[in-house]
LOGUNU-693895 format. One record per residue: residue in one letter; residue number from 1; x, y negated, z of N, C-alpha, C, O in turn; chain. Coordinates in pm, whole numbers, plus 50000, padded with zeros to 5 digits. Layout:
N
<'a', NUM, <X, Y, Z>, <X, Y, Z>, <X, Y, Z>, <X, Y, Z>, 'A'>
...
//
This chain:
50
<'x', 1, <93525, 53027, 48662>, <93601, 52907, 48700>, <93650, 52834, 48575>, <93631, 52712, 48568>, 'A'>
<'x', 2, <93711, 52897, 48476>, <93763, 52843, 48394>, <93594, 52799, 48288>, <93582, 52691, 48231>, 'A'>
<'x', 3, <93538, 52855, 48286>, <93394, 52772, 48185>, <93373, 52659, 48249>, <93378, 52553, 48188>, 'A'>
<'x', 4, <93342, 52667, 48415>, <93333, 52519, 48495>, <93442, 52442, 48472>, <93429, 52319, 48469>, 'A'>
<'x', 5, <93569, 52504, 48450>, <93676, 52358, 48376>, <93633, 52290, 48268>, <93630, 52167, 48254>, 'A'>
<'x', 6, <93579, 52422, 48145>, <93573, 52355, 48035>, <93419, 52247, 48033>, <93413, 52145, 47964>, 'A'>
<'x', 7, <93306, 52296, 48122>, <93223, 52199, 48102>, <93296, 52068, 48146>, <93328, 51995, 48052>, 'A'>
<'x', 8, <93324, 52032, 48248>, <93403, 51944, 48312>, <93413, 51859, 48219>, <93351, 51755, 48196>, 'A'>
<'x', 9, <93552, 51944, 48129>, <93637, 51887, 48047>, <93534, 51791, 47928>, <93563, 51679, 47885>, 'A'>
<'x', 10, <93404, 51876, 47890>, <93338, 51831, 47799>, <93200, 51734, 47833>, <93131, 51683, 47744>, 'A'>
<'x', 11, <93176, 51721, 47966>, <93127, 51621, 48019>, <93195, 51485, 48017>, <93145, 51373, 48001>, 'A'>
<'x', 12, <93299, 51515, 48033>, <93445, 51396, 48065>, <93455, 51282, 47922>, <93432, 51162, 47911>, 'A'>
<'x', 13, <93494, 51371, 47843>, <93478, 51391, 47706>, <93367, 51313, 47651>, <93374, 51230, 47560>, 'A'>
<'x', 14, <93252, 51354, 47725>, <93115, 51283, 47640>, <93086, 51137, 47734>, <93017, 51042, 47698>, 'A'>
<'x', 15, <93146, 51149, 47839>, <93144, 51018, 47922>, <93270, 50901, 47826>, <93270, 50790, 47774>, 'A'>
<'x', 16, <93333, 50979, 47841>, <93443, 50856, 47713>, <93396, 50773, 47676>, <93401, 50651, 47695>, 'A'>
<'x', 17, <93294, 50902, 47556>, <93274, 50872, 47425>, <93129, 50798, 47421>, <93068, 50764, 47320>, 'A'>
<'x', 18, <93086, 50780, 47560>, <92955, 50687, 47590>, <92985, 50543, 47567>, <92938, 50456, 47494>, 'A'>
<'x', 19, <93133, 50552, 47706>, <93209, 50401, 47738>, <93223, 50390, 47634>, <93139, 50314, 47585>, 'A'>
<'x', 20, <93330, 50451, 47526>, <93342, 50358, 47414>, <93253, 50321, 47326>, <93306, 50255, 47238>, 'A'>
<'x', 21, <93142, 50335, 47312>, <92996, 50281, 47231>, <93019, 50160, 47332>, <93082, 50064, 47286>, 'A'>
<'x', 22, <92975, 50151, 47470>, <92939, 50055, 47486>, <93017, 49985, 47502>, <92949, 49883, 47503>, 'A'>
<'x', 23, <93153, 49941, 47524>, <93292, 49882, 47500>, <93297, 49802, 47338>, <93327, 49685, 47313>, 'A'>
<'x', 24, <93264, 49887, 47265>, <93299, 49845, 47140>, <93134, 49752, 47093>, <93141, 49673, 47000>, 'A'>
<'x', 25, <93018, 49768, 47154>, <92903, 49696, 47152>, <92905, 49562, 47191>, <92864, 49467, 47124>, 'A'>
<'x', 26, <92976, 49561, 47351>, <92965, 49427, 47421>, <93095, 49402, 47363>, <93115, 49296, 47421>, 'A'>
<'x', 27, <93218, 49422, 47280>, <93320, 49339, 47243>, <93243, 49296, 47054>, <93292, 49196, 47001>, 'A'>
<'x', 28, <93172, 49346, 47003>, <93089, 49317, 46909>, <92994, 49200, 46928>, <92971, 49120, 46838>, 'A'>
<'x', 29, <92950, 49194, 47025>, <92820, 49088, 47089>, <92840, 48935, 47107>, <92783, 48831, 47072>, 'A'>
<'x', 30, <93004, 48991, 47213>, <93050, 48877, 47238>, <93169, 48787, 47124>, <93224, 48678, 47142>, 'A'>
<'x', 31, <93178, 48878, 47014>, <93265, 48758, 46899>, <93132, 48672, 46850>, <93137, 48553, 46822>, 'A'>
<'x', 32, <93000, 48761, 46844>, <92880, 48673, 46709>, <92902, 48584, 46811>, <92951, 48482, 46763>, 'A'>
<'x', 33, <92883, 48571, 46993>, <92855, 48492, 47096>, <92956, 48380, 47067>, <92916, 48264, 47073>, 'A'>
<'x', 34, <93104, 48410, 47032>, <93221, 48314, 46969>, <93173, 48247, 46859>, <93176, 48125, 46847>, 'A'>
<'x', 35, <93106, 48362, 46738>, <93074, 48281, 46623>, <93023, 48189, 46660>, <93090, 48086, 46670>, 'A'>
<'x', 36, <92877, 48190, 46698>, <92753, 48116, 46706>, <92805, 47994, 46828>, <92722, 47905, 46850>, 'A'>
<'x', 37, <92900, 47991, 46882>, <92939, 47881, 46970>, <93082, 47798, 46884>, <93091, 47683, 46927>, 'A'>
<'x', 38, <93140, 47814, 46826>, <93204, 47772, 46668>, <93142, 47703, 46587>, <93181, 47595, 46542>, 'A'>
<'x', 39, <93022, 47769, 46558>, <92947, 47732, 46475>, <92870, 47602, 46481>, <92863, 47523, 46387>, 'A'>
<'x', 40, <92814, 47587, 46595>, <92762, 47488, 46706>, <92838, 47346, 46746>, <92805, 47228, 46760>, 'A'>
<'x', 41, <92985, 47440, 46759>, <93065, 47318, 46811>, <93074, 47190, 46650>, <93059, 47069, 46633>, 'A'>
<'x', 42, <93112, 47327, 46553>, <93148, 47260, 46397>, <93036, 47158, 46365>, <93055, 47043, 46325>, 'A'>
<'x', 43, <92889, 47231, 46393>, <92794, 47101, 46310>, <92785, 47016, 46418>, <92812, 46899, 46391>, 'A'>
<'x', 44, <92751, 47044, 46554>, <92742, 46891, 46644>, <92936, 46794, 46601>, <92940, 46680, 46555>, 'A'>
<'x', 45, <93025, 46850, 46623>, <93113, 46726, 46557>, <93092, 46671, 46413>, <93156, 46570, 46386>, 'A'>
<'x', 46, <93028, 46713, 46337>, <93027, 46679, 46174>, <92910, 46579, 46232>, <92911, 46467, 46180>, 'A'>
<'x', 47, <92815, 46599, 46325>, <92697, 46535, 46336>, <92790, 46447, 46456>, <92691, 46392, 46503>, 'A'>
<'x', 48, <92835, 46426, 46489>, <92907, 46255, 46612>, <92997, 46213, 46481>, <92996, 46097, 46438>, 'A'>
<'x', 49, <93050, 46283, 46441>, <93110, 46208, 46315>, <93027, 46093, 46229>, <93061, 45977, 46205>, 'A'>
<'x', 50, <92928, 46152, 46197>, <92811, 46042, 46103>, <92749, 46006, 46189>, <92656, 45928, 46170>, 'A'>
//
């Protein structure tokens, strides 16, 4: 009983540590997605400007 806790525990554990890869991927993805729409906004106004 108690080994079936500890797998548990270390399944649990490796499920975390999945979410946080992919948590920290799609919050990575979506700033370049900020950059690259910044970036966009900056040269189309420099370009209505001239």
């Amino acid at each position: 009983m108690v080994s079936f806790r500890n797998l548990f525990e270390f399944v649990a554990v490796l499920e975390i540590n999945e979410l946080s890869k992919v948590i920290i991927s799609i919050i990575s993805t979506l700033r370049q997605v900020q950059v690259a729409i910044f970036f966009t906004s900056m040269a189309a106004s420099i370009l209505l400007i001239k």
